[in-house]
C-alpha positions in Angstrom: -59.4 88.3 78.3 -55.9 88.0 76.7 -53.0 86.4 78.6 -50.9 88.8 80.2 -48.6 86.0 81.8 -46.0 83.3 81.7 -45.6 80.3 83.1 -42.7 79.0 85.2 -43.5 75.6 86.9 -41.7 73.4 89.0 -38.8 76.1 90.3 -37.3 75.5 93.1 -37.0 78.4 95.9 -35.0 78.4 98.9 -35.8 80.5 101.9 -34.2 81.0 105.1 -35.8 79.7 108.1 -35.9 81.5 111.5 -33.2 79.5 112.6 -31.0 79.9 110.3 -31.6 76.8 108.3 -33.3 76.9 104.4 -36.6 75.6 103.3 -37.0 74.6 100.1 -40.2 74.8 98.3 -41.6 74.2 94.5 -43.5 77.3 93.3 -45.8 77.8 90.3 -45.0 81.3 88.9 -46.7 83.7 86.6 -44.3 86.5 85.0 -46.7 89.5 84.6 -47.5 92.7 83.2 -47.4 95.4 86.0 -45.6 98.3 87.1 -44.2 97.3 90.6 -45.2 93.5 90.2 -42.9 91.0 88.1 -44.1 87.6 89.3 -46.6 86.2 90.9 -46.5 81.9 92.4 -47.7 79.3 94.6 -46.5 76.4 96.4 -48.8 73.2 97.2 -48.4 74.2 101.2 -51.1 77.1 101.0 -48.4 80.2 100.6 -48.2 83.0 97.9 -45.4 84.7 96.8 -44.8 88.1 95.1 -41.9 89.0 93.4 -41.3 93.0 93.3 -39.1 95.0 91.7 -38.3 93.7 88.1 -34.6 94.6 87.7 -32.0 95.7 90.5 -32.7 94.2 94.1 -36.4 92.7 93.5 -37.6 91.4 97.0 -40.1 88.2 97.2 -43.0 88.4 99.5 -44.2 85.2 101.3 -48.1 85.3 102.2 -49.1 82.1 104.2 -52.5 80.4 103.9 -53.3 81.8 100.3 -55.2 79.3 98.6 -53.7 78.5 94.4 -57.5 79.9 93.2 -56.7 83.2 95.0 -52.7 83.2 94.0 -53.9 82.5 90.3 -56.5 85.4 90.7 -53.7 87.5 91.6 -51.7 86.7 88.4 -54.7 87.6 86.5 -56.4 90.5 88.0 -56.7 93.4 85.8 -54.3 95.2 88.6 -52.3 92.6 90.7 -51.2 95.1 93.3 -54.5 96.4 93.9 -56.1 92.8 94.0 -53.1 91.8 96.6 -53.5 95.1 98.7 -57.4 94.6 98.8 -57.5 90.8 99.5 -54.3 89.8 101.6 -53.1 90.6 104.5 -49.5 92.0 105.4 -46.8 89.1 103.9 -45.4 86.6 106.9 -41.7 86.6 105.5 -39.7 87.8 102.4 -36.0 86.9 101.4 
C-alpha cells in the first residue's frame, strides 16, 4: 500500500481546559489524503485527534482513550472518516 501521509512529530498543541486554563500536549500527526479529513495524531496520554476542514476554520476533534495502533490505523485506512465513524465513539472535546 503506498503512503498517503506525512509526518509531523513532536508539535506542540494547546487546548483549553474546563476551567479556563490550557493543556499542553505533544501530538504525532499524519497529514492525509481525504475529502473532509486533513490530519490525523496522537499524544502518549491515550487521546486522538482529528483535524477537519483543510483550509478556512478547520476544527480539531479530541477522542480520549484511543490507543496510537488505532490512531495510526486511522491515518492509514483506505477511508479515514469511515474507519473513525465505525470504530470511535463521539469526540470528548475540540478547540
Amino acid at each position: 500500500m503506498p503512503l498517503k501521509s506525512a509526518k509531523l512529530d513532536g508539535v506542540l498543541f494547546v487546548v483549553p481546559d474546563a476551567l479556563g486554563g490550557k493543556i499542553e500536549m505533544i501530538v504525532n500527526w499524519r497529514l492525509i489524503e481525504s475529502s473532509n479529513v486533513a490530519a490525523v495524531g496522537w499524544d502518549d496520554a491515550g487521546n486522538m485527534y482529528t483535524k477537519f476542514g483543510k483550509f478556512e476554520n478547520p476544527v480539531t476533534f479530541v477522542y480520549l482513550g484511543v490507543s496510537r495502533q488505532r490512531a495510526v490505523a486511522a491515518a492509514y485506512a483506505r477511508s479515514t472518516g469511515e474507519y473513525i465513524n465505525a470504530s470511535s465513539s463521539s469526540p470528548a472535546s475540540r478547540s
